[in-house]
N, C-alpha and C positions, 0 to 999 in steps of 0.2 A: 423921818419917813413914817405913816402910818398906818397898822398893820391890820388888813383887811379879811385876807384870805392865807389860808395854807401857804398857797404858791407864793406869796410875799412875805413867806411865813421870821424872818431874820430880820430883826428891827432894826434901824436904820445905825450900824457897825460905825466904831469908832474911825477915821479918817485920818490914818497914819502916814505923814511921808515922808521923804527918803530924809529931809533933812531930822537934825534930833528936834525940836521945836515944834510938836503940833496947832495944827490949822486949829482958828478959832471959826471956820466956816459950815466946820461940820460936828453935828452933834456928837456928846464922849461920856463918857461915866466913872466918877471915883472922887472921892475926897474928903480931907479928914484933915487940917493943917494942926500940925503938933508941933513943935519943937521936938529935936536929938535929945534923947532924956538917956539916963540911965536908968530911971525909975519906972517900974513894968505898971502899965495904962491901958484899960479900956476902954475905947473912943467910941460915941454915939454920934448923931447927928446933933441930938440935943447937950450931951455935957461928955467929960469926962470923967470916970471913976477907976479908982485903983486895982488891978486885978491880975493876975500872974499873965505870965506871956511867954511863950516856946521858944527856943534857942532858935536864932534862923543865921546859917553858917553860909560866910561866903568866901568861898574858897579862893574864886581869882585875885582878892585883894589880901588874902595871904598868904598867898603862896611868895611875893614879892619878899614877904619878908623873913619866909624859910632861909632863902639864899644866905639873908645874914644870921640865921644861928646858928648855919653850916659852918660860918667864919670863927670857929671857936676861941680863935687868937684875940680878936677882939671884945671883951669882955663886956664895954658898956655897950658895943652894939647888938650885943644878945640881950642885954637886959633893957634896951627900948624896940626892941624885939618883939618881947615876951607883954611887954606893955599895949605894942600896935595890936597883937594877936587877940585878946584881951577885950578891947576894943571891936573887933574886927565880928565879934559875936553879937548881929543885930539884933534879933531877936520879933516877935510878932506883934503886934497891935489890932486888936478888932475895931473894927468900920462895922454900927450900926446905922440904920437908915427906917426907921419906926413908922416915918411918914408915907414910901414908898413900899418897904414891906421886899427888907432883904435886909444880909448881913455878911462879912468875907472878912481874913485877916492878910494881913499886910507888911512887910517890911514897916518897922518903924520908926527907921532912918531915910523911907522915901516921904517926899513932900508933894502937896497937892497942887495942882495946875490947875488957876481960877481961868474961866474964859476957853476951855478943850471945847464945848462941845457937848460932854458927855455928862449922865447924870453925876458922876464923882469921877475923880480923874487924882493917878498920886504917881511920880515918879523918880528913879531911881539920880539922886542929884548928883551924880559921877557917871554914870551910863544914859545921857540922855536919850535913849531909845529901849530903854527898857523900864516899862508901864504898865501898869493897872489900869481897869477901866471899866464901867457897869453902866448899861443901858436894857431899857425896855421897853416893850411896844406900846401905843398908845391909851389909854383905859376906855377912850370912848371908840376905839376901830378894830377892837379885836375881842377874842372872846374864848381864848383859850382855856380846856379843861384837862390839858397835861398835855406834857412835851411830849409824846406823840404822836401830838396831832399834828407834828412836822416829819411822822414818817418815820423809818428805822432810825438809830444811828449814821445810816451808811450816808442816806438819801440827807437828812440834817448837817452833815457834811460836806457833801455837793455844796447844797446851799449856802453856808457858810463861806466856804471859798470862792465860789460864784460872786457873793455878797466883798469879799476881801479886793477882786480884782478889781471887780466896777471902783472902787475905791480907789484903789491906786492908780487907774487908769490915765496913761500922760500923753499931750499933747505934744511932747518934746522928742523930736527926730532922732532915730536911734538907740532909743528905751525899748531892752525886751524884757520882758516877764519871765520867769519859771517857775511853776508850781506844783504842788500836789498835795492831796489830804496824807498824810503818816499817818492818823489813826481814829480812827472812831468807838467811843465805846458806852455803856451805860449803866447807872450805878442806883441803888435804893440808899440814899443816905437817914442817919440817925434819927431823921425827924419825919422819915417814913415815906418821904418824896423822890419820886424820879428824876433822876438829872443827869445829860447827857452830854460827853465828853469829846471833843476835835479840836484834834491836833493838826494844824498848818504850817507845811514852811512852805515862804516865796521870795524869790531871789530875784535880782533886778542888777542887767547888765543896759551898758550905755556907752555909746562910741566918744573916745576921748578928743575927735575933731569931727561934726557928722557931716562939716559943712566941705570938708573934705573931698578933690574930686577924686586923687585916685585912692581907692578901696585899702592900698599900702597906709596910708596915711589913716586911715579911719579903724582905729586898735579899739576892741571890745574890750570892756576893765565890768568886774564886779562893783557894781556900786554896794550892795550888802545884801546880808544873807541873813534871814529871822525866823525864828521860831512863833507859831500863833497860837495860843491855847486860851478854846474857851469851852465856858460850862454853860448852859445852857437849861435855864428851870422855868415851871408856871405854876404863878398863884396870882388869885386876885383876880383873874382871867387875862391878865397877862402875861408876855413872854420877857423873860429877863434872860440876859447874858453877860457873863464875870467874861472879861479880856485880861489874858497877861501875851503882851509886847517887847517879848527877849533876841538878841545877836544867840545865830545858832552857836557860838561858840560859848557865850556864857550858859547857856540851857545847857550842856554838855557837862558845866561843872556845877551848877545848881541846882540837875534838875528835880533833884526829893524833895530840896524846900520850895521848889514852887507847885512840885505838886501835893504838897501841904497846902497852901494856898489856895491852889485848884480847888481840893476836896473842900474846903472850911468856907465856902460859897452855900449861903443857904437862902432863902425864897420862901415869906414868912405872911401869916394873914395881918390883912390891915382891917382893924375895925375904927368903924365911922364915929 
């Protein structure tokens, strides 16, 4: 999509759905393919170089293995335990992009999905609906001089969500929607730029027979429920957007290190 005015002022949002496998039909943003290292790496678009990297903890996949060092009687199953745990500390990776003129860090045990869509695309290879993703508006159809010029927080919000349903929007009998913005907010980060923050969850119920004649027979089921956070920056006179693509229940126990994430989104000048 490209971005002309205000009112179309949300570039053209990654096209997430219900299944875990994103469409290659709609533009997406993110990526950085690395190998599972143990070795702390800083990822560019052009190379990588060696550079420390933040603890990023994920709890739902250790919590599995609490259970067993609760088992004290068993002695080696506490000490591959202690081993999974260990392990279980991913840790961050920075995704530069010099060309486009942005930067954000990243789990760096997610992997990148060639063919999303979006400018870089990386995700979670055990959660497959839980994603990264970065896109921006067009450089020859917009002309943005700070976010803005999208209106409050509240009002870039609106938009945002507005932006998320056209997206999901399904042809299939029986699909309802639920939504709403959780939050909006906006922040001067380190490099002295404004960038603003909205947060979305939307849930998506669907009838388990819709072809069903009597109404007994057609049972409403949660197909799932997600968490949407994005940042929202301009430079270059473009409008850029970091997407993370979370199960509301994992956001619930990760939500500090994604909102590391979130924050470590920055929107950087490109010279020619």
């Amino acid at each position: 999509m490209k971005m002309a005015t205000i009112q179309d002022s949300i570039p053209t949002l990654l096209h997430l759905s219900s299944s875990p496998s994103p469409p290659s039909s709609q533009p997406r943003w993110l990526g950085c393919s690395i190998p599972i290292s143990t070795d702390s790496t800083r990822c560019s678009s052009v190379s990588c170089k060696n550079q420390p990297t933040k603890a990023f903890a994920v709890p739902r996949r250790m919590a599995m293995g609490m259970g067993l060092i609760l088992s004290t009687s068993i002695i080696s199953e506490i000490g591959n335990q202690n081993t999974s745990l260990a392990q279980s500390v991913i840790g961050l990776r920075e995704y530069i992009d010099t060309f486009d003129g942005y930067s954000f860090k990243y789990p760096k045990n997610w992997i990148q999905v060639k063919g999303a869509g979006a400018d870089i695309f990386f995700r979670d290879p055990f959660i497959l609906d839980e994603n990264i993703s970065v896109e921006m508006s067009s450089p020859s159809s917009s002309n943005y001089k700070s976010v803005q010029d999208l209106g409050p927080p509240q009002e870039a919000g609106k938009k945002v969500l507005k932006q998320y349903l056209t997206e999901f929007m399904s042809t299939r009998l029986g699909v309802r929607r639920e939504s709403n913005v959780v939050s909006t907010s906006s922040r001067v980060a380190d490099d002295g730029k404004l960038y603003y923050q909205v947060e979305v969850n939307i849930k998506s119920y669907a009838n388990n027979n819709e072809m069903a004649v009597m109404p007994k027979d057609r049972v409403v089921r949660l197909e799932w429920n997600r968490r949407y956070l994005s940042v929202l920056g301009v430079e270059n006179n473009r409008l850029y957007e970091l997407r993370l693509q979370t199960p509301e229940n994992v956001f619930v126990e990760e939500e500090n290190d994604l909102r590391d994430v979130m924050d470590s989104f920055r929107v950087n000048k490109v010279t020619a």
